[in-house]
mmCIF file of the N, C-alpha and C atoms, coordinates in Angstrom:
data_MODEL
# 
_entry.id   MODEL 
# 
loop_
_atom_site.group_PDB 
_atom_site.id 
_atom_site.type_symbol 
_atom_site.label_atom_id 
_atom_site.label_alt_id 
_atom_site.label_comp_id 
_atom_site.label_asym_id 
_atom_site.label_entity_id 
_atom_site.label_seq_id 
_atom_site.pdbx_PDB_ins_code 
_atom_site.Cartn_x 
_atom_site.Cartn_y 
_atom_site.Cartn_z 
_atom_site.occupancy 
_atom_site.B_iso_or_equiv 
_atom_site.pdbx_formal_charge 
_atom_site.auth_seq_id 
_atom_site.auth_comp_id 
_atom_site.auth_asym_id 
_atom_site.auth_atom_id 
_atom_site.pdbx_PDB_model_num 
ATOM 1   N N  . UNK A 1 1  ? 71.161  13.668 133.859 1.00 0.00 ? 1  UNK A N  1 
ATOM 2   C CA . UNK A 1 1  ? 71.318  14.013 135.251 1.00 0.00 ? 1  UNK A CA 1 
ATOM 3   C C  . UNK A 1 1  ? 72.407  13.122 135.872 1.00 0.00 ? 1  UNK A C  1 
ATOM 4   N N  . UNK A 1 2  ? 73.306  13.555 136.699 1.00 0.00 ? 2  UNK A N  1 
ATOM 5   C CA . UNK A 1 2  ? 74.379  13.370 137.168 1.00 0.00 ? 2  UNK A CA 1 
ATOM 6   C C  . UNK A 1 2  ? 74.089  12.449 138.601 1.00 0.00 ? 2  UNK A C  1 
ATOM 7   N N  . UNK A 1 3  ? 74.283  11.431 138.542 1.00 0.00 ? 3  UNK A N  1 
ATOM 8   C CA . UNK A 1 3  ? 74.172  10.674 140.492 1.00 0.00 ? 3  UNK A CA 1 
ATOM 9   C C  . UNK A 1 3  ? 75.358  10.653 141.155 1.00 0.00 ? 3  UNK A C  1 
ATOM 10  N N  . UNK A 1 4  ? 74.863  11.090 142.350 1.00 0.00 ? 4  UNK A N  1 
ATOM 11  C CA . UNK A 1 4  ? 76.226  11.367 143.189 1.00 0.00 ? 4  UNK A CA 1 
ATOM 12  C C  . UNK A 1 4  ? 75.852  10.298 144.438 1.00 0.00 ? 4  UNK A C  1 
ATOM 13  N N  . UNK A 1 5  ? 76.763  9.757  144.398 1.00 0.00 ? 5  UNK A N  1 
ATOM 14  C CA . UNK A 1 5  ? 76.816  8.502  145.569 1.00 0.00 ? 5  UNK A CA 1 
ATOM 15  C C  . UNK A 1 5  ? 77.888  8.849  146.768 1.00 0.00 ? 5  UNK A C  1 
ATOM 16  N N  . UNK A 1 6  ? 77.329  8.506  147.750 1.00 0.00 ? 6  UNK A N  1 
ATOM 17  C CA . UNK A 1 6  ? 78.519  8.936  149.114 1.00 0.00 ? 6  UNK A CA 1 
ATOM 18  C C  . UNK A 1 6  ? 79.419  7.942  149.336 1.00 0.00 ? 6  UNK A C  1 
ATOM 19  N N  . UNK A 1 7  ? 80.219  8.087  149.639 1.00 0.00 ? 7  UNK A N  1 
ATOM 20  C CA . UNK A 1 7  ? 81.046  6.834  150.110 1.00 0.00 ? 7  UNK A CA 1 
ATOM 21  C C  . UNK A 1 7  ? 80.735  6.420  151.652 1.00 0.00 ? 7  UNK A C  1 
ATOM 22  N N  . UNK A 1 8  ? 80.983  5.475  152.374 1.00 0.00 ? 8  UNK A N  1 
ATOM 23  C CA . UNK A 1 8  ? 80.564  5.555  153.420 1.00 0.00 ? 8  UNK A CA 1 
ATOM 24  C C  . UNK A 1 8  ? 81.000  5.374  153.969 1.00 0.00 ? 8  UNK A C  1 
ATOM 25  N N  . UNK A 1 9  ? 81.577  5.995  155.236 1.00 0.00 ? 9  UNK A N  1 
ATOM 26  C CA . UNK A 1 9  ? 82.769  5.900  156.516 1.00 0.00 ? 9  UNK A CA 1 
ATOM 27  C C  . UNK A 1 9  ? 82.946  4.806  156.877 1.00 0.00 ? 9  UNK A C  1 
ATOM 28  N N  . UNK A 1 10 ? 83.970  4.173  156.871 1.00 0.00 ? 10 UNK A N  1 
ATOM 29  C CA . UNK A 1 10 ? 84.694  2.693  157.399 1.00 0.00 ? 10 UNK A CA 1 
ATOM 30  C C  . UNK A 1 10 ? 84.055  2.912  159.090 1.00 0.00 ? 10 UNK A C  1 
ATOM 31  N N  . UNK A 1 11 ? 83.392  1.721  159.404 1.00 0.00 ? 11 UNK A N  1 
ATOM 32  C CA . UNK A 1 11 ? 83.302  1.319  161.059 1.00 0.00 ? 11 UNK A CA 1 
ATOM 33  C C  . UNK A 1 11 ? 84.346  1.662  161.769 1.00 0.00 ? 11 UNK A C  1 
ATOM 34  N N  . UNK A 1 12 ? 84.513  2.279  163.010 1.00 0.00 ? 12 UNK A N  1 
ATOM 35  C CA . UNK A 1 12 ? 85.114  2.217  163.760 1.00 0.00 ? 12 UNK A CA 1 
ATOM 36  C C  . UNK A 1 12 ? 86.403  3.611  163.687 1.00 0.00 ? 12 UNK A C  1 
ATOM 37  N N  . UNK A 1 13 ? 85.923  4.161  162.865 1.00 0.00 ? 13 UNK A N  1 
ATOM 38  C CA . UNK A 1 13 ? 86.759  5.422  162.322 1.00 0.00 ? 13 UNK A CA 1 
ATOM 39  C C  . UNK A 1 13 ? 87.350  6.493  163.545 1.00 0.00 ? 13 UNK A C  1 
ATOM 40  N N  . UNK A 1 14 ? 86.407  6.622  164.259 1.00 0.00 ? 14 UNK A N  1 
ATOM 41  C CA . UNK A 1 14 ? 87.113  7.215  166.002 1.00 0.00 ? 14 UNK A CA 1 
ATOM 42  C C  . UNK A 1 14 ? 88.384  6.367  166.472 1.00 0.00 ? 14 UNK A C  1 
ATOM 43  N N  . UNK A 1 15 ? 88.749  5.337  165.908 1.00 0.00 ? 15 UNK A N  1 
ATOM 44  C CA . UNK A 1 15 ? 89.554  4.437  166.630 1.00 0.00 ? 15 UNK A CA 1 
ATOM 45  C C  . UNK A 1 15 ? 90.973  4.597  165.651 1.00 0.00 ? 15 UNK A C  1 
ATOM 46  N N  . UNK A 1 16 ? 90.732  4.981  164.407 1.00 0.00 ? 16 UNK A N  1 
ATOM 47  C CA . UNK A 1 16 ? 91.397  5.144  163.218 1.00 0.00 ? 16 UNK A CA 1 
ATOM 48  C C  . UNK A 1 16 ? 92.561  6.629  163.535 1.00 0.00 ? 16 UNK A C  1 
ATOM 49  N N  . UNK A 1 17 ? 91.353  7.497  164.357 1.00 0.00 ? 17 UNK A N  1 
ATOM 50  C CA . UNK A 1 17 ? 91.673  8.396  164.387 1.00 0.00 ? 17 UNK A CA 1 
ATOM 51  C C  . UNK A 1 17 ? 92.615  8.702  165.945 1.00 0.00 ? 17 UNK A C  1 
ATOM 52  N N  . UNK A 1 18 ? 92.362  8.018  166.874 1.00 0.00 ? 18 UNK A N  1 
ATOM 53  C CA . UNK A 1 18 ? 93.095  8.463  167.712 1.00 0.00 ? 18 UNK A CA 1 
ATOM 54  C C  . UNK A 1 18 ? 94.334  7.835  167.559 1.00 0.00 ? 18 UNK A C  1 
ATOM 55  N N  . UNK A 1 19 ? 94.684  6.435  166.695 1.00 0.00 ? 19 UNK A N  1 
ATOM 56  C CA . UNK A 1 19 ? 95.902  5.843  166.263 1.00 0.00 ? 19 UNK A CA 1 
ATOM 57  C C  . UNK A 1 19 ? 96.407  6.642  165.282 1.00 0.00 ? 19 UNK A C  1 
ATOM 58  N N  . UNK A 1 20 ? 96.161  7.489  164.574 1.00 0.00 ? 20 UNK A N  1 
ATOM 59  C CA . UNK A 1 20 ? 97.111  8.797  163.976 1.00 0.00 ? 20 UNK A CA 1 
ATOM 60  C C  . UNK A 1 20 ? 97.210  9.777  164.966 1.00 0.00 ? 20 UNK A C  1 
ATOM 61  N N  . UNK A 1 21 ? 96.369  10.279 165.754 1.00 0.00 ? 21 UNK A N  1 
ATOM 62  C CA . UNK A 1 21 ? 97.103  11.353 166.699 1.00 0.00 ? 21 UNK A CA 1 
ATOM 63  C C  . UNK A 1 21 ? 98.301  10.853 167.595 1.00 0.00 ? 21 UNK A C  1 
ATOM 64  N N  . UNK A 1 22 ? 97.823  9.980  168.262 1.00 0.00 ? 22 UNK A N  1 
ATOM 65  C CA . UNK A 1 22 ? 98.511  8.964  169.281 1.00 0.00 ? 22 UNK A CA 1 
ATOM 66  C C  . UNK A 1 22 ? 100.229 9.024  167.799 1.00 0.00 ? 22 UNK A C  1 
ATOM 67  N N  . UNK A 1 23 ? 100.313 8.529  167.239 1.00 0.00 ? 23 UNK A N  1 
ATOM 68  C CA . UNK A 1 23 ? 101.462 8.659  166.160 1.00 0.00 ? 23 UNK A CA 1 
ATOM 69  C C  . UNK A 1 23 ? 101.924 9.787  166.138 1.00 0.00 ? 23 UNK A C  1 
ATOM 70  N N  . UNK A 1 24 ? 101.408 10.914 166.156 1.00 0.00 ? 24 UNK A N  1 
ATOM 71  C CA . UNK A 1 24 ? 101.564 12.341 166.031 1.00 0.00 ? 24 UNK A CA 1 
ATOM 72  C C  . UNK A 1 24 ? 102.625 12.384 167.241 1.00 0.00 ? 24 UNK A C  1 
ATOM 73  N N  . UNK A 1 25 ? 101.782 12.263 168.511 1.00 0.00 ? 25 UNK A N  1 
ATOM 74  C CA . UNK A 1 25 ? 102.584 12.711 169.507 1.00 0.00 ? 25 UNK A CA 1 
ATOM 75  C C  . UNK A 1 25 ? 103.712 11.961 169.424 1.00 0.00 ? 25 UNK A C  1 
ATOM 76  N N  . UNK A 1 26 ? 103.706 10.699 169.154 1.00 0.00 ? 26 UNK A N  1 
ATOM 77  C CA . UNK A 1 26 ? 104.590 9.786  169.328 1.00 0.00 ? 26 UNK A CA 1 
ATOM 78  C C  . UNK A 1 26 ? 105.946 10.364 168.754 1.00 0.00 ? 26 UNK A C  1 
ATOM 79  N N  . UNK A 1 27 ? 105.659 11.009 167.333 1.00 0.00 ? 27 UNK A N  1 
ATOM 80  C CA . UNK A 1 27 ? 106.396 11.658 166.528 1.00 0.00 ? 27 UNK A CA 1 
ATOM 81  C C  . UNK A 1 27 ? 107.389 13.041 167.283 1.00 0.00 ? 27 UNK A C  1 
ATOM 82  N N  . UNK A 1 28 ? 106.373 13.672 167.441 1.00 0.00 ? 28 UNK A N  1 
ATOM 83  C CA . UNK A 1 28 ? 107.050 14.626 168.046 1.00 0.00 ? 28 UNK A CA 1 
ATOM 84  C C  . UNK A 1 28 ? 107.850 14.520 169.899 1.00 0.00 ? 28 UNK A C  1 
ATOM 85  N N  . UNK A 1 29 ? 107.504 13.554 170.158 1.00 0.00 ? 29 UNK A N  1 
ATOM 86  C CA . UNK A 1 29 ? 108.406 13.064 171.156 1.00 0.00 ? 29 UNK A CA 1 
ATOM 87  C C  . UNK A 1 29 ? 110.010 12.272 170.821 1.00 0.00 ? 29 UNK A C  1 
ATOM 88  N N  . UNK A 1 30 ? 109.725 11.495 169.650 1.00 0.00 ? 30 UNK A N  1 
ATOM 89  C CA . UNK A 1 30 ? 111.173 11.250 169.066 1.00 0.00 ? 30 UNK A CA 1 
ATOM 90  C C  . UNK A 1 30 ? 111.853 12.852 168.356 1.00 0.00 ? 30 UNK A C  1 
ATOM 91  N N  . UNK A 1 31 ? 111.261 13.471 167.986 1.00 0.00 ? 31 UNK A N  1 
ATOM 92  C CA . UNK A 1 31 ? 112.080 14.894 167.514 1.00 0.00 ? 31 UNK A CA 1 
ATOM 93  C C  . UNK A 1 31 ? 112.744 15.569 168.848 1.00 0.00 ? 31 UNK A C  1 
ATOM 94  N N  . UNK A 1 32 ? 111.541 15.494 169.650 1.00 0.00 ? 32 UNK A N  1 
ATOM 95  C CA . UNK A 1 32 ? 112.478 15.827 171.387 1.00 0.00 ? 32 UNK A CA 1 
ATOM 96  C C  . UNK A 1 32 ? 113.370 15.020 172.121 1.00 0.00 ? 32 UNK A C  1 
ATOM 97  N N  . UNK A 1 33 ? 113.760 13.764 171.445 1.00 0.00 ? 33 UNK A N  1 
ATOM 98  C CA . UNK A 1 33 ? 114.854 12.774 172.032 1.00 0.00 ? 33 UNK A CA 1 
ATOM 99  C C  . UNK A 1 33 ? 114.074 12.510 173.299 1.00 0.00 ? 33 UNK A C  1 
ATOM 100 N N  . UNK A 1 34 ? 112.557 12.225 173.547 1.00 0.00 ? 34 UNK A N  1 
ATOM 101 C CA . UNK A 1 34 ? 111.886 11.333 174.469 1.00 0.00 ? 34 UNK A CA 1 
ATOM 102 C C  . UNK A 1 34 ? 112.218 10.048 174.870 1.00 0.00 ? 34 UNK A C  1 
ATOM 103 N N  . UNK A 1 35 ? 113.525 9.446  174.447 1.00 0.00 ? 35 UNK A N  1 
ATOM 104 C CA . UNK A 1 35 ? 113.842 8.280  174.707 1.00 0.00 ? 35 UNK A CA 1 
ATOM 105 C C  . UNK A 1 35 ? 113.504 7.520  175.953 1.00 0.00 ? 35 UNK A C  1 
ATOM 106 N N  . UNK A 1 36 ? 112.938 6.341  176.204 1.00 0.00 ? 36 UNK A N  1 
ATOM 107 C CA . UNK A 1 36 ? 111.830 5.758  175.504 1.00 0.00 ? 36 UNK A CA 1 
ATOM 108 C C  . UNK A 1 36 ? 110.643 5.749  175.615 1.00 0.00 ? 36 UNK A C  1 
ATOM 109 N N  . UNK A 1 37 ? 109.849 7.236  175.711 1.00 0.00 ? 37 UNK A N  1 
ATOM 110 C CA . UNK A 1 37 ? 108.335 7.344  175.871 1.00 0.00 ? 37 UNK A CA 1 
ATOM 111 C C  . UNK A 1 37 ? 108.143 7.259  174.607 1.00 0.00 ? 37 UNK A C  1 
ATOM 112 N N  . UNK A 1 38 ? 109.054 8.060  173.361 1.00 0.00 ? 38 UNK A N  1 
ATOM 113 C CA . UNK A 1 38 ? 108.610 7.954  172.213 1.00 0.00 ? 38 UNK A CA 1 
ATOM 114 C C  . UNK A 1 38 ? 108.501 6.436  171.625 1.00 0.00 ? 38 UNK A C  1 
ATOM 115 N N  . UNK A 1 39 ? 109.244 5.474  171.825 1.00 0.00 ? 39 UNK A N  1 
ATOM 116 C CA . UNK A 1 39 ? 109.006 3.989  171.560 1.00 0.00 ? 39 UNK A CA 1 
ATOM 117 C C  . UNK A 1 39 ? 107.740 3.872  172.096 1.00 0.00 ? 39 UNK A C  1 
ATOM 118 N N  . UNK A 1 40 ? 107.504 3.643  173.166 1.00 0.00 ? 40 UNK A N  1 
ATOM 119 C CA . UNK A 1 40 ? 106.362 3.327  174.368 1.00 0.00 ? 40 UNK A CA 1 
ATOM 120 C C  . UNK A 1 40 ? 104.914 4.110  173.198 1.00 0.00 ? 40 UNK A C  1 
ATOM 121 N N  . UNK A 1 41 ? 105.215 5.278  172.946 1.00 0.00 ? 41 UNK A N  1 
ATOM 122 C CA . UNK A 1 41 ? 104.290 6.160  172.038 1.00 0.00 ? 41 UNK A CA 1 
ATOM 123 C C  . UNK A 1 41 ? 104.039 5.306  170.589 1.00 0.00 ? 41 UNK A C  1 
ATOM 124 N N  . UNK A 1 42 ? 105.462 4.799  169.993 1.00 0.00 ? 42 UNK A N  1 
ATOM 125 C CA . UNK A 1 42 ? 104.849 4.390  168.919 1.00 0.00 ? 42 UNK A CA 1 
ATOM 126 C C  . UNK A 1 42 ? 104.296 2.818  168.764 1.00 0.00 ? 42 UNK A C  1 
ATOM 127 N N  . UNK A 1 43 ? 104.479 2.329  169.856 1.00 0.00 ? 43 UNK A N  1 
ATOM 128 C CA . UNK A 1 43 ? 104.224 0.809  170.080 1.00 0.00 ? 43 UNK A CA 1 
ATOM 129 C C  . UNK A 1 43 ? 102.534 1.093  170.309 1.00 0.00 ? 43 UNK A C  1 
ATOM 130 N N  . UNK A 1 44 ? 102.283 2.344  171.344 1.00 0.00 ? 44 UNK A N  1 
ATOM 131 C CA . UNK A 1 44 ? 101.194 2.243  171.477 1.00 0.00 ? 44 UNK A CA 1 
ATOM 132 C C  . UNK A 1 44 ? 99.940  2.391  170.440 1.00 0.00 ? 44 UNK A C  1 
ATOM 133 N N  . UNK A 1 45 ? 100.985 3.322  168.854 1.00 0.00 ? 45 UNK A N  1 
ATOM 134 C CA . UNK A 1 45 ? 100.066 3.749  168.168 1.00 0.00 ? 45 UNK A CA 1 
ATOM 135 C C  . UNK A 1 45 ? 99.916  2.492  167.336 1.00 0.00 ? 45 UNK A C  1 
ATOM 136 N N  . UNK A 1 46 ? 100.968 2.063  167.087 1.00 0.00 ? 46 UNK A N  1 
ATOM 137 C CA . UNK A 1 46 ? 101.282 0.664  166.130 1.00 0.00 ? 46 UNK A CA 1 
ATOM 138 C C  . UNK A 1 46 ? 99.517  -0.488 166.422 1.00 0.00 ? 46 UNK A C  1 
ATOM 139 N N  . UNK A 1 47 ? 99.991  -0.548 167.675 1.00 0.00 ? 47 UNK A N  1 
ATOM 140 C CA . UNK A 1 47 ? 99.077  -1.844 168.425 1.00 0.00 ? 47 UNK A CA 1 
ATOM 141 C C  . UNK A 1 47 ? 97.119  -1.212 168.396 1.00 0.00 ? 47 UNK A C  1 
ATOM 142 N N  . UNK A 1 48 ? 97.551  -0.201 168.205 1.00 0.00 ? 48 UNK A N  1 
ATOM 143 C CA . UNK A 1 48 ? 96.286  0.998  167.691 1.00 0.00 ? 48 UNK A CA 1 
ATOM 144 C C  . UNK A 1 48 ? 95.582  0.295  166.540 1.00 0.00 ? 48 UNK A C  1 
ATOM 145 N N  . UNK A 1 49 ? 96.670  0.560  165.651 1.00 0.00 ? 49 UNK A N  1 
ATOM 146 C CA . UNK A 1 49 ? 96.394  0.028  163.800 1.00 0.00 ? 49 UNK A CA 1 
ATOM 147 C C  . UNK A 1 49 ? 96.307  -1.113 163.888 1.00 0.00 ? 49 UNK A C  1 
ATOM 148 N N  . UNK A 1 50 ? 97.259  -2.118 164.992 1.00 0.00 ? 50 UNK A N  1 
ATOM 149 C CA . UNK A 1 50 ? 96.495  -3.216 164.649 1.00 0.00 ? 50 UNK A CA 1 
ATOM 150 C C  . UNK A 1 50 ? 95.280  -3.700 164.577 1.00 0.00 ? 50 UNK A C  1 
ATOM 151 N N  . UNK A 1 51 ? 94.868  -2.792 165.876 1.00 0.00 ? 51 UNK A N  1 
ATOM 152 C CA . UNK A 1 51 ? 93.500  -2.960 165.998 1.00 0.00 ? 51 UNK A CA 1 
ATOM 153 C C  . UNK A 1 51 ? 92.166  -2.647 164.712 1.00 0.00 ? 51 UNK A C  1 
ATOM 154 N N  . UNK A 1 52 ? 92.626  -1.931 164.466 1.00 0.00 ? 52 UNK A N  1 
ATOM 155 C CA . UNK A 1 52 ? 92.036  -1.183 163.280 1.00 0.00 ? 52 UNK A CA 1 
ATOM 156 C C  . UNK A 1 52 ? 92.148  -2.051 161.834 1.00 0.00 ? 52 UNK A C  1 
ATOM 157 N N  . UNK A 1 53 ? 93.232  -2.367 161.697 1.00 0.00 ? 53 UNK A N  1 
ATOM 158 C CA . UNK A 1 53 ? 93.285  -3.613 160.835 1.00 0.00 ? 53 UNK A CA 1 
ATOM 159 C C  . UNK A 1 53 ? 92.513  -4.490 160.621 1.00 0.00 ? 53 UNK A C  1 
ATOM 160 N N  . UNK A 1 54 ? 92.574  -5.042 162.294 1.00 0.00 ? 54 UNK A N  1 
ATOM 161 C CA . UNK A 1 54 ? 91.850  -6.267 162.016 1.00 0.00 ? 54 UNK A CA 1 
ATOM 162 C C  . UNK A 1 54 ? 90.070  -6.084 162.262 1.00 0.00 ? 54 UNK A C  1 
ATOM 163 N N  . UNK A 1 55 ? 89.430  -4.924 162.579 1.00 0.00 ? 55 UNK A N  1 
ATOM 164 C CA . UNK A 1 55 ? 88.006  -4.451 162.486 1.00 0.00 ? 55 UNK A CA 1 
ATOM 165 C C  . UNK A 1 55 ? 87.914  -4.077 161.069 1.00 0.00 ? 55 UNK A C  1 
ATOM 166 N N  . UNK A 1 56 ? 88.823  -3.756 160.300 1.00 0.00 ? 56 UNK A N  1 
ATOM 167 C CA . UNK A 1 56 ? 88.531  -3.112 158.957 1.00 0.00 ? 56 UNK A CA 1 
ATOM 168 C C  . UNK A 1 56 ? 89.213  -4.297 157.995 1.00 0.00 ? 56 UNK A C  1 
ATOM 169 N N  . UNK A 1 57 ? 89.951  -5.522 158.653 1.00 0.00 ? 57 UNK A N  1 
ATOM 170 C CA . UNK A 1 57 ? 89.706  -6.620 157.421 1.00 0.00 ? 57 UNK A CA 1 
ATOM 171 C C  . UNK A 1 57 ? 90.842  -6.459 156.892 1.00 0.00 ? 57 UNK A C  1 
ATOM 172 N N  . UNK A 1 58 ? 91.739  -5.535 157.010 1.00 0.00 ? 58 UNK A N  1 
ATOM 173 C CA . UNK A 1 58 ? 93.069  -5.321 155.975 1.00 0.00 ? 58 UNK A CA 1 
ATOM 174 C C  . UNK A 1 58 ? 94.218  -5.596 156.914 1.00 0.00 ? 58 UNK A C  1 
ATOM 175 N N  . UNK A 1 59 ? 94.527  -6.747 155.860 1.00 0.00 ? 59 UNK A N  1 
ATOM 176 C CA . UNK A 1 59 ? 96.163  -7.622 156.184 1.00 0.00 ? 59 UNK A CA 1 
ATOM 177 C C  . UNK A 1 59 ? 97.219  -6.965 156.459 1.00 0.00 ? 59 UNK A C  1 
ATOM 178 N N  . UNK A 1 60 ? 97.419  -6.340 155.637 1.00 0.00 ? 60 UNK A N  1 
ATOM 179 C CA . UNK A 1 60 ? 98.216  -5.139 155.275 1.00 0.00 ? 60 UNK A CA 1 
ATOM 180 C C  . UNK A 1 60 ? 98.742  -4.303 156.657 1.00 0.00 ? 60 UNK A C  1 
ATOM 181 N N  . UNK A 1 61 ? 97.211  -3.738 156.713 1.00 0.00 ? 61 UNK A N  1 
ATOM 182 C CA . UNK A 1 61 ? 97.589  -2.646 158.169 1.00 0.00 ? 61 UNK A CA 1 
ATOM 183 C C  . UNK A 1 61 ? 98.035  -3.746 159.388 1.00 0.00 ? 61 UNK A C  1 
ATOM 184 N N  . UNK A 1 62 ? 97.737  -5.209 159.302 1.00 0.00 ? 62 UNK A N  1 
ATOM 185 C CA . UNK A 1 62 ? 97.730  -5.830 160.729 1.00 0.00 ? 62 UNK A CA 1 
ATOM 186 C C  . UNK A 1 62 ? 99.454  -6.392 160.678 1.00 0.00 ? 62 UNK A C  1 
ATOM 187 N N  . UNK A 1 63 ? 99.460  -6.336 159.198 1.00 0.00 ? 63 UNK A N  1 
ATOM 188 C CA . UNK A 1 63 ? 100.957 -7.397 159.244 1.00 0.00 ? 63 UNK A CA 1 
ATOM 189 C C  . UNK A 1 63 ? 102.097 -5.988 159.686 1.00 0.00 ? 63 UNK A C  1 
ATOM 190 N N  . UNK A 1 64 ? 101.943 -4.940 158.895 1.00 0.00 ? 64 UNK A N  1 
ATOM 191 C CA . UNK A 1 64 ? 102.763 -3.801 158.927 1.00 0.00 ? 64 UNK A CA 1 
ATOM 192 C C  . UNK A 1 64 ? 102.726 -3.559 160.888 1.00 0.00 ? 64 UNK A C  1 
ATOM 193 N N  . UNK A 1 65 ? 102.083 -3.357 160.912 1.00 0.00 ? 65 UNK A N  1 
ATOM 194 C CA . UNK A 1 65 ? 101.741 -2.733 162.651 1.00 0.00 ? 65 UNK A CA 1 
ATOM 195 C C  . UNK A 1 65 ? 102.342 -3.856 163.290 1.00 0.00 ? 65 UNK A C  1 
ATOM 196 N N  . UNK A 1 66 ? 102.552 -5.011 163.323 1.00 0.00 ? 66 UNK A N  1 
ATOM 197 C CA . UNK A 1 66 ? 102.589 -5.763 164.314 1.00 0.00 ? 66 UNK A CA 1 
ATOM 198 C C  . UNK A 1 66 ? 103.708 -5.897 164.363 1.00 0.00 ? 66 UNK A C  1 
ATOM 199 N N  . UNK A 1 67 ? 104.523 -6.058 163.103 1.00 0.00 ? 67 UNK A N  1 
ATOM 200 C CA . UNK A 1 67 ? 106.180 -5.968 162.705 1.00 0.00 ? 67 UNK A CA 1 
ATOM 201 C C  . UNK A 1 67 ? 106.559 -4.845 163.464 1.00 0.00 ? 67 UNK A C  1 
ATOM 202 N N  . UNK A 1 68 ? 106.228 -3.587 163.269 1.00 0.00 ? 68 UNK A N  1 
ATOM 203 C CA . UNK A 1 68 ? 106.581 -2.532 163.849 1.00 0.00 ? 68 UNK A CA 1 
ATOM 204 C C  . UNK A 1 68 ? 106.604 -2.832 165.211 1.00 0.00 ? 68 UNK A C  1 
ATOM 205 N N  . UNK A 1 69 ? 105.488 -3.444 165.659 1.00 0.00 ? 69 UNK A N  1 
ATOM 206 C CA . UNK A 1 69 ? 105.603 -3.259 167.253 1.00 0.00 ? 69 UNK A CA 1 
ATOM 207 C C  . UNK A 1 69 ? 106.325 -4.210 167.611 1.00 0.00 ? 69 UNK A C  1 
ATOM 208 N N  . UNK A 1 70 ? 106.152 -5.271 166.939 1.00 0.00 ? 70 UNK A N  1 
ATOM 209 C CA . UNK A 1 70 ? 107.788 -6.500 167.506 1.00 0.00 ? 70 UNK A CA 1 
ATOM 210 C C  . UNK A 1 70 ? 108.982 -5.884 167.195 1.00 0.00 ? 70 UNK A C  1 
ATOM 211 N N  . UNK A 1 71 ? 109.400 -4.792 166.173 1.00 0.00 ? 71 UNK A N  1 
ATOM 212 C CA . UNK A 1 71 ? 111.002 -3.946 165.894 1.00 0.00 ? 71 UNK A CA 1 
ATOM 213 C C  . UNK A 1 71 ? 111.008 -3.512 166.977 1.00 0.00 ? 71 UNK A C  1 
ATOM 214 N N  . UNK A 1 72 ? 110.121 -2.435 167.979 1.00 0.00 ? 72 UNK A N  1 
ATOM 215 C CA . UNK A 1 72 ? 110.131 -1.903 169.101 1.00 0.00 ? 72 UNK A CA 1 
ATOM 216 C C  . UNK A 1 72 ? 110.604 -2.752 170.268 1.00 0.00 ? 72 UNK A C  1 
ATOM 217 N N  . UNK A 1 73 ? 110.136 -3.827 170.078 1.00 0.00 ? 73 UNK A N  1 
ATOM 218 C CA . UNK A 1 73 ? 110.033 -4.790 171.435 1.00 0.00 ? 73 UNK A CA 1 
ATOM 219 C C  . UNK A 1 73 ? 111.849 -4.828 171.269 1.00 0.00 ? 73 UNK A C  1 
ATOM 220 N N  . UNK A 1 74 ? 111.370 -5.260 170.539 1.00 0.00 ? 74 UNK A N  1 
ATOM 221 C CA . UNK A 1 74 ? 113.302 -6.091 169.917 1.00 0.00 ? 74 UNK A CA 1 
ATOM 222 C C  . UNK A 1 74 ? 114.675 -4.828 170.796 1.00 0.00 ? 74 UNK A C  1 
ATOM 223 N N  . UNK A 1 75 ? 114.026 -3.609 170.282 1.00 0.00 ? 75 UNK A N  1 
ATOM 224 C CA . UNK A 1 75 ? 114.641 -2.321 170.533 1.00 0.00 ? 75 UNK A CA 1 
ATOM 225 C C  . UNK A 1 75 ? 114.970 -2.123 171.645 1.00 0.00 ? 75 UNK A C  1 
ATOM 226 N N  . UNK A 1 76 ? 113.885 -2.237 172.247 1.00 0.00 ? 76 UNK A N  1 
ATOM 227 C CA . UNK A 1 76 ? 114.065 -1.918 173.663 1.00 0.00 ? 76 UNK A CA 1 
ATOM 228 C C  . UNK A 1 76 ? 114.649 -2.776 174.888 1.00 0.00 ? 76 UNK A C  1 
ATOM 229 N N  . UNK A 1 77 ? 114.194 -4.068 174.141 1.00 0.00 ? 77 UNK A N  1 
ATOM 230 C CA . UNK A 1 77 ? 114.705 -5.412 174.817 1.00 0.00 ? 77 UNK A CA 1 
ATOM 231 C C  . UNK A 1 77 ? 116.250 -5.270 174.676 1.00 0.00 ? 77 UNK A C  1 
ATOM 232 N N  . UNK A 1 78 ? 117.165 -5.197 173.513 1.00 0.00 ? 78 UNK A N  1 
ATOM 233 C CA . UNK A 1 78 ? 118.441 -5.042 173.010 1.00 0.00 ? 78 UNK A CA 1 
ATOM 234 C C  . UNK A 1 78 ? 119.189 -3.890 174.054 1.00 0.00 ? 78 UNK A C  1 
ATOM 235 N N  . UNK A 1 79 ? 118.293 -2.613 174.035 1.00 0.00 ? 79 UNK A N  1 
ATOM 236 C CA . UNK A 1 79 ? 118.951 -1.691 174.398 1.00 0.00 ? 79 UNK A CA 1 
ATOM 237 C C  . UNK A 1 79 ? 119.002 -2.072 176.317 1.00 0.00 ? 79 UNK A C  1 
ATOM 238 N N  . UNK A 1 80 ? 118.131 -2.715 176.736 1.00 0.00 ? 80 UNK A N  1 
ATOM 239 C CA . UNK A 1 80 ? 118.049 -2.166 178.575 1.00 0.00 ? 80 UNK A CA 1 
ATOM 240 C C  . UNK A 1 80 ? 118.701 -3.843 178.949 1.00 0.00 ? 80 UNK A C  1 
ATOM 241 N N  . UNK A 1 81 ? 118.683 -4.931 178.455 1.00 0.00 ? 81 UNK A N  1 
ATOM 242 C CA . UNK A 1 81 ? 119.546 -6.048 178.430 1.00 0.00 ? 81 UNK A CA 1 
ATOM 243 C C  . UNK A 1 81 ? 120.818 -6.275 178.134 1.00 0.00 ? 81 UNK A C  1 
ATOM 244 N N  . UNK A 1 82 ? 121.636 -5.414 177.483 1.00 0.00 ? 82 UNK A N  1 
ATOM 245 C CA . UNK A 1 82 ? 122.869 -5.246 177.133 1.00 0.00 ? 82 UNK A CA 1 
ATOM 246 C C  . UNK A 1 82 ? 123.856 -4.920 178.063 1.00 0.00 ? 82 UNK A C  1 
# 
């Protein structure tokens, strides 16, 4: 007889999930040349994952996300200071 074991949904998975939609839109606002809601969009999704990162323990997602959202900062800072 065969045992089947579930895996079990990571904590906080509603939160997982609106930081990929939130990305989504973000996405499709840079395809519309949203300049700069789409930044504003992906900073917001970025700072999302960080969050998510650091409830779910992985370095990974916190180091990646946070870089991203300091490239943004950098971006935007460069572009409206110039």
């Amino acid at each position: 007889m065969e045992k089947h074991t579930e895996i079990a949904p990571k904590p906080h998975q509603w939160l997982a999930w609106c930081a990929t939609a939130s990305l989504i839109v973000s996405s499709i606002m840079a395809s519309l040349n949203w300049y700069p809601w789409d930044i504003m969009g992906f900073m917001l999704s970025n700072l999302l994952w960080v969050a998510v990162g650091v409830l779910w323990r992985e370095k990974s997602l916190v180091v990646m996300n946070t870089a991203l959202t300091a490239i943004y900062i950098v971006g935007l800072v460069f572009t409206y200071l110039k």
